[in-house]
C-alpha positions in Angstrom: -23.2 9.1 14.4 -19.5 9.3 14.6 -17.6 7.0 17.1 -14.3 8.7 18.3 -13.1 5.3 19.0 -13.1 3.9 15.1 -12.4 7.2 14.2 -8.8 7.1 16.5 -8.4 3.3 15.2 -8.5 4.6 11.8 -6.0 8.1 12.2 -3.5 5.8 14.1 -3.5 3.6 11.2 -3.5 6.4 8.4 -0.8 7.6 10.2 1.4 4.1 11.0 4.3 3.8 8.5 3.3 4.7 4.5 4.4 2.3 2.5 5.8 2.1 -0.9 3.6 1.8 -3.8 4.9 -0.9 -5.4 4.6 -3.0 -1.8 0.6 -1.3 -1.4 -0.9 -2.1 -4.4 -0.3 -6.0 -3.6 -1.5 -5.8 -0.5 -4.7 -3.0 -0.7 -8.0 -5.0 0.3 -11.1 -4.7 -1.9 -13.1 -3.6 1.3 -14.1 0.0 2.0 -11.6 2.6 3.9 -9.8 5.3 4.2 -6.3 6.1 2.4 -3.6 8.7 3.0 -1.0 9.8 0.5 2.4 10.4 2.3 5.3 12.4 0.2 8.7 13.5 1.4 9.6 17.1 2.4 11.1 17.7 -0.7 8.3 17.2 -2.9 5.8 19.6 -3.3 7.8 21.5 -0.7 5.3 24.7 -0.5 2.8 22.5 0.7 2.7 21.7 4.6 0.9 18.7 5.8 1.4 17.3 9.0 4.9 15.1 9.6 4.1 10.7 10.1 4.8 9.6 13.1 7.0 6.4 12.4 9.1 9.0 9.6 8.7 12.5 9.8 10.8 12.9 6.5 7.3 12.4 5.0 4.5 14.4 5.3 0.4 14.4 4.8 -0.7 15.1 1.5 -4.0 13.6 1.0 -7.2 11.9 2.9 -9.7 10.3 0.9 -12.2 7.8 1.3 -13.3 4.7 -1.0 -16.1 1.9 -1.0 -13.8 -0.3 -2.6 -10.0 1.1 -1.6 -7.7 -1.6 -3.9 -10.4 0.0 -6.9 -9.9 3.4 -6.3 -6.3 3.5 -5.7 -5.3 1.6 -8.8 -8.1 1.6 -11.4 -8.7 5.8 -10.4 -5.4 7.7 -8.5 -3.0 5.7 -10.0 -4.3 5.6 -13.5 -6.9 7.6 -14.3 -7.3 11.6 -13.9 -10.8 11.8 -15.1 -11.7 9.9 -11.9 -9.2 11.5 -9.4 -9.2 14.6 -7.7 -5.6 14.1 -6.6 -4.3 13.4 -10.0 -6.0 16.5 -11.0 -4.5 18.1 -8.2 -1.1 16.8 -8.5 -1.2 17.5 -12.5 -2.5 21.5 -12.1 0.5 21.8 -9.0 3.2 20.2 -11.8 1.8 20.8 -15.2 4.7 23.4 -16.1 7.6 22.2 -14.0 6.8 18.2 -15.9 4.7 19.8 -19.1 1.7 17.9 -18.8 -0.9 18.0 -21.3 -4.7 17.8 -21.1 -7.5 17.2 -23.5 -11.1 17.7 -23.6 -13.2 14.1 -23.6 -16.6 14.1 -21.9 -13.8 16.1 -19.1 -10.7 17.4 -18.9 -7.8 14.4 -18.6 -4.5 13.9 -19.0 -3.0 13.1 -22.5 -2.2 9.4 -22.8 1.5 9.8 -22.5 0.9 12.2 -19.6 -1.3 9.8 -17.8 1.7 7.2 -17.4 4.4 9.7 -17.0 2.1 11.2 -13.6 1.8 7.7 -12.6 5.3 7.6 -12.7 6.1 10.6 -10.6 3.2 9.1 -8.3 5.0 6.0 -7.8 8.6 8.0 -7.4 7.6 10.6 -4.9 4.1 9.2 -2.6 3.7 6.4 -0.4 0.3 5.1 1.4 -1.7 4.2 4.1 -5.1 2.8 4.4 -7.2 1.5 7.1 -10.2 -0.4 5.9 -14.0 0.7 7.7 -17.5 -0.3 6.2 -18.9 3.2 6.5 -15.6 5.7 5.8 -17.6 9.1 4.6 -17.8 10.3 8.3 -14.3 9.1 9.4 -13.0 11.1 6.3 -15.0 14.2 7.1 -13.3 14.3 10.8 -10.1 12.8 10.0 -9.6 16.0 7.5 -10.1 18.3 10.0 -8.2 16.7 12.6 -5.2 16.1 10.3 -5.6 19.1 8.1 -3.7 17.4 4.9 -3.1 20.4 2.5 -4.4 19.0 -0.8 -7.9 18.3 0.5 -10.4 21.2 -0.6 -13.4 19.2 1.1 -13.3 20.1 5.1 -10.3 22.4 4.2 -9.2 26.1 6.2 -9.3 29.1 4.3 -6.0 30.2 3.4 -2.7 30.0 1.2 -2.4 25.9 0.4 -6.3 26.2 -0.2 -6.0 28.8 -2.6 -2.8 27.0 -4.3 -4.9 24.0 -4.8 -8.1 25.5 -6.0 -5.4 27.3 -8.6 -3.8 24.0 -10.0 -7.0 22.6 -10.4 -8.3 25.5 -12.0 -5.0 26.0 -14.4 -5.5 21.9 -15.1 -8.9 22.5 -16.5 -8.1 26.0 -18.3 -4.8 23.8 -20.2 -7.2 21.9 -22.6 -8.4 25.0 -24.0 -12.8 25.7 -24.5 -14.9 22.4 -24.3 -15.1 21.3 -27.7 -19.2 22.0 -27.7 -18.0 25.7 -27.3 -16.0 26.1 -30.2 -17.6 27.7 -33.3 -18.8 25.2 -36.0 -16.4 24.3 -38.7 -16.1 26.5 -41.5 -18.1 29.2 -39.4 -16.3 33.0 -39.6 -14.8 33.8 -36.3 -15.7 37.4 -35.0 -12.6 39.8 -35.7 
């Protein structure tokens, strides 16, 4: 069962000042949590999530949850968009305005080149929070539909942002083209 008081410990520290990624990797802890990506108004302007507190120049993007946050955040969101929803979030919502490319492995991922330059953007446009608790899947759950950040389809309201998302992520899969297992064998004729 849910406890309202870790879950109002962990929203007033998801919402205390975001820091800057180059100052949050150093400092993430290897225990389990909660994170919040935090982006000015400015960026990914269409998308409404609710202001911080301590700055309200920035504003909710993303909730997510991790048994291991210092893991997740570097080895999977920044570095990896076979293993993170909001890189495959953030890469759909930009793929024309920075020309990302994808390619088919066992999934659909960013091309090598593309995988550093969103990690770039990442690191020029987000900041983060965290707030470390051994069992985070409930706290996430309610913290997404207290907080309503606008990139979370999990716990998310029908309605414009949802349908936005659900399109970038669909136009980020449809970029690298069939799975490969799909394509007609080599040297077969394709049907005219």
């Amino acid at each position: 069962m849910l406890d309202d008081v870790s879950a109002r410990q962990a929203e007033t520290r998801l919402l205390a000042a975001p820091r800057t990624l180059d100052t949050a990797v150093t400092d993430l802890p290897t225990t389990a949590g909660l994170y919040a990506w935090w982006a000015p108004v400015d960026v990914l302007a269409s998308f409404d999530g609710p202001a911080n507190p301590d700055d309200p120049s920035l504003r909710l993007l993303y909730l997510g949850k991790a048994k291991r946050l210092r893991s997740r955040i570097i080895s999977n969101h920044l570095r990896d968009s076979g293993r993170s929803t909001l890189r495959r979030t953030l890469a759909g919502l930009l793929l024309s305005a920075e020309g990302y490319r994808t390619v088919w492995t066992d999934r659909v991922v960013l091309a090598g080149e593309d995988e550093r330059r969103l990690t770039d953007w990442m690191y020029r446009h987000l900041t983060l929070t965290w707030s470390e608790h051994p069992d985070p899947v409930p706290l996430e759950t309610a913290l997404i539909s207290r907080l309503r950040p606008p990139l979370n389809v999990d716990g998310a309201d029908q309605g414009t942002a949802l349908d936005r998302v659900k399109q970038a992520r669909s136009l980020y899969y449809a970029s690298a083209g069939p799975r490969p297992d799909q394509l007609p064998p080599t040297g077969e004729r394709q049907p005219s």
